[in-house]
C-alpha positions in Angstrom: 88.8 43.1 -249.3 85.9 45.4 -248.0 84.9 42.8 -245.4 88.5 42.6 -244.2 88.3 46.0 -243.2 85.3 45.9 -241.7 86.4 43.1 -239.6 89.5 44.4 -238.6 88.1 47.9 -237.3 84.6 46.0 -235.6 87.7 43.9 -233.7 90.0 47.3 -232.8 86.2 49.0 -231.6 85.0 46.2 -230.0 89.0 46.4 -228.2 88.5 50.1 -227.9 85.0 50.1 -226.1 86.5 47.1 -223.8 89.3 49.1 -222.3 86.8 52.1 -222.0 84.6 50.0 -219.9 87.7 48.5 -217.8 88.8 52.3 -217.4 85.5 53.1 -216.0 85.1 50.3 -213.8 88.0 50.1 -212.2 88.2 54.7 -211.7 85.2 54.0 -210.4 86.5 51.6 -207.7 89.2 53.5 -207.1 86.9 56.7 -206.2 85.0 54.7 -203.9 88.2 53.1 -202.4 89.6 56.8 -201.7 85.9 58.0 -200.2 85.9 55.1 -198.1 89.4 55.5 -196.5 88.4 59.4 -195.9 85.4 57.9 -194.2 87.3 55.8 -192.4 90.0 58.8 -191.0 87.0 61.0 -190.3 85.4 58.2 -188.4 88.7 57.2 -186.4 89.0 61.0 -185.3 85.5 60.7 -184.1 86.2 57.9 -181.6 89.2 59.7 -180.4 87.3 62.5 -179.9 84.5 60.7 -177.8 87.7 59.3 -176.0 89.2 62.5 -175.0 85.5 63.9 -173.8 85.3 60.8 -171.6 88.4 61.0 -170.0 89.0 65.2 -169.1 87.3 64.1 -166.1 86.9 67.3 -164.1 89.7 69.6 -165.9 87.7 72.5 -167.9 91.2 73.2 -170.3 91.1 69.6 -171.3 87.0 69.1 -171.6 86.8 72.4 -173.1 89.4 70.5 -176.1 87.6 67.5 -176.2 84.1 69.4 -176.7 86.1 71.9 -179.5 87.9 68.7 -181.2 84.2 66.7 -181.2 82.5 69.9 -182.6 84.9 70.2 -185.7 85.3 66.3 -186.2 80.7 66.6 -186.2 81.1 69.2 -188.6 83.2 67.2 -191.2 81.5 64.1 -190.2 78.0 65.7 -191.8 79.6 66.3 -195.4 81.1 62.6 -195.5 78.6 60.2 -193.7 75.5 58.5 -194.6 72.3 58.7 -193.8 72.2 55.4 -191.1 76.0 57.1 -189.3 74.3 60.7 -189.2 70.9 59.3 -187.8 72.7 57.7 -185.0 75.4 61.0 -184.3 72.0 63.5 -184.0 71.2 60.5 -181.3 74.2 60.7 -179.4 74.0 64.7 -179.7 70.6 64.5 -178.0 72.4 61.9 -175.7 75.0 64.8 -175.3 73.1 67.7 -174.8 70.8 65.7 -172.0 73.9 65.3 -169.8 75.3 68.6 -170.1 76.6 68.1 -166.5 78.3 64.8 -167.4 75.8 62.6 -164.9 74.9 60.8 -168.0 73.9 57.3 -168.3 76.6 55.5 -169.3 74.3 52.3 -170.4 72.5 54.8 -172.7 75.6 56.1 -174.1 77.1 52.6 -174.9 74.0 51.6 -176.7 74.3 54.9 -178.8 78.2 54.1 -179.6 77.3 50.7 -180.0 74.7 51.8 -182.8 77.4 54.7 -184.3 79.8 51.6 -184.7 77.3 49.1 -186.8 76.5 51.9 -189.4 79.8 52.9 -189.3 80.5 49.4 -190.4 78.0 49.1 -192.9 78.2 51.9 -194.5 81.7 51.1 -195.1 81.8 47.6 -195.4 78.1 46.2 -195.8 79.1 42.4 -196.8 81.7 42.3 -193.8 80.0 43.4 -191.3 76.8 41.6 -191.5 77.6 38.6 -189.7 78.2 41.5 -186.4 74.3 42.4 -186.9 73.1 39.2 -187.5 75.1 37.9 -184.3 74.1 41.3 -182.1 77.7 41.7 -181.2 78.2 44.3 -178.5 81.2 46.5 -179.4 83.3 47.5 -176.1 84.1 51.0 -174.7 86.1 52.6 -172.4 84.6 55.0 -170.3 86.0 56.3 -166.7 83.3 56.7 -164.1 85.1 60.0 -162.9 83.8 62.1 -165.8 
């Protein structure tokens, strides 16, 4: 009768500890899944942002917006982003503060973006976007030559 027991309760712990591990695994997912889509927002707001400095062109309101807007999307990107996405953003602040004037060069500054992008990529997706490193895709910009 004894063994009984002690079958019956090894079976409801062995249950127990199953669902605790399930439970754990799939919060732990979930955490990541929410981090990521932050990541994601912050690093959409970002490319707006490099977006609307590229296109104020010569009007001081709008490139004084842009600059403000890319300042407080930098300051939130360095409390979510990973080491690789923050390497290449001090980059394109050196890039930045080089060109103050906006005679930049805009090779240099796709190459940067280009860089932001692929850790971008990987540090959200790792498995999807290695067949973009291996293949050296070149990820497309738009940026007006009246800056």
């Amino acid at each position: 009768m004894t063994e009984d027991w002690i079958i019956i309760l090894t079976g409801v712990v062995a249950v127990a500890v199953a669902i605790c591990v399930v439970y754990l695994y799939t919060s732990g997912r979930e955490r990541k899944l929410i981090r990521d889509r932050h990541k994601l927002k912050v690093y959409q707001e970002f490319f707006h942002a490099v977006t609307d400095l590229n296109t104020a062109g010569s009007d001081p309101d709008r490139l004084m917006r842009a600059k403000m807007r890319l300042a407080y999307i930098l300051d939130t990107m360095n409390l979510v982003a990973g080491p690789g996405v923050l390497k290449s953003m001090n980059d394109f602040l050196d890039f930045l503060n080089e060109c103050v004037d906006g005679d930049g060069d805009v090779l240099k500054e796709l190459n940067i973006l280009n860089a932001v992008v692929r850790d971008m990529r990987n540090e959200l997706d790792r498995k999807g976007s290695h067949g973009l490193d291996e293949s050296e895709f070149r990820f497309r910009f738009f940026i007006p030559k009246n800056r």
